[in-house]
N, C-alpha and C positions, 0 to 999 in steps of 0.2 A: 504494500500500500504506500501510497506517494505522500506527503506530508503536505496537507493543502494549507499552510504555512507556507513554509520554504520550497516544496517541491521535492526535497529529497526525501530518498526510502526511508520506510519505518520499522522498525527492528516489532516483528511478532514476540508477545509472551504473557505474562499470567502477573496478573495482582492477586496475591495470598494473605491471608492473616489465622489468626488463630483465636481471638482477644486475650487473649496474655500476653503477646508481643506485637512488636510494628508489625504493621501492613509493608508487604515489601513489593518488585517487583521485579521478577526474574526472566530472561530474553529463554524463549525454547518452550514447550511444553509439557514442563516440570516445577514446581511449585519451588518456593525457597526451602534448603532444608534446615534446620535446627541452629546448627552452628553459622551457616550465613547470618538466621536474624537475630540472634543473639549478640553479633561483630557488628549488626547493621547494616552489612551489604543488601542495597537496594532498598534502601527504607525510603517509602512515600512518606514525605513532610506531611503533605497537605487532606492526607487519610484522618477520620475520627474511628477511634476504635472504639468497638461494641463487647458486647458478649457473647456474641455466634462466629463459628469462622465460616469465612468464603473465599472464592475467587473469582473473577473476570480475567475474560480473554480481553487480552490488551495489547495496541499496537503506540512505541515510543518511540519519539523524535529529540534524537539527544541532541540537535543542535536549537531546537527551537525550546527544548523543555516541555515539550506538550505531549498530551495521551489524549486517545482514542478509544472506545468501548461503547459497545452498542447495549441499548437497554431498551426497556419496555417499563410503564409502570402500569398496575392493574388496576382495576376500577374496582 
């Protein structure tokens, strides 16, 4: 996917969390593991943590700083 920012590719991967620690977000289709988020590799700032964990598929543009993620909300 092209970054309709800048134009350039967007690294595919996964926003994870757990609510005990950051929300992270790791390039591949593979969650952060333990010891990533425990060091903090790939911690989203801008996440509020809950008490459920989840993930989104996630497309990031390291030069713009911007993500992508499609959603839906229900009625």
């Amino acid at each position: 996917m092209d970054c309709p920012f800048c134009g350039k590719e967007m690294q595919q991967g996964i926003l994870s969390g757990d609510g005990r620690s950051n929300v992270t977000w790791k390039q591949g289709s593979k969650r952060s593991g333990a010891l990533e988020r425990m060091i903090g590799v790939g911690k989203v700032t801008a996440a509020k943590l809950t008490l459920t964990s989840f993930t989104i598929d996630a497309a990031y543009c390291p030069d713009c700083k911007k993500m992508i993620f499609d959603t839906d909300i229900s009625n």
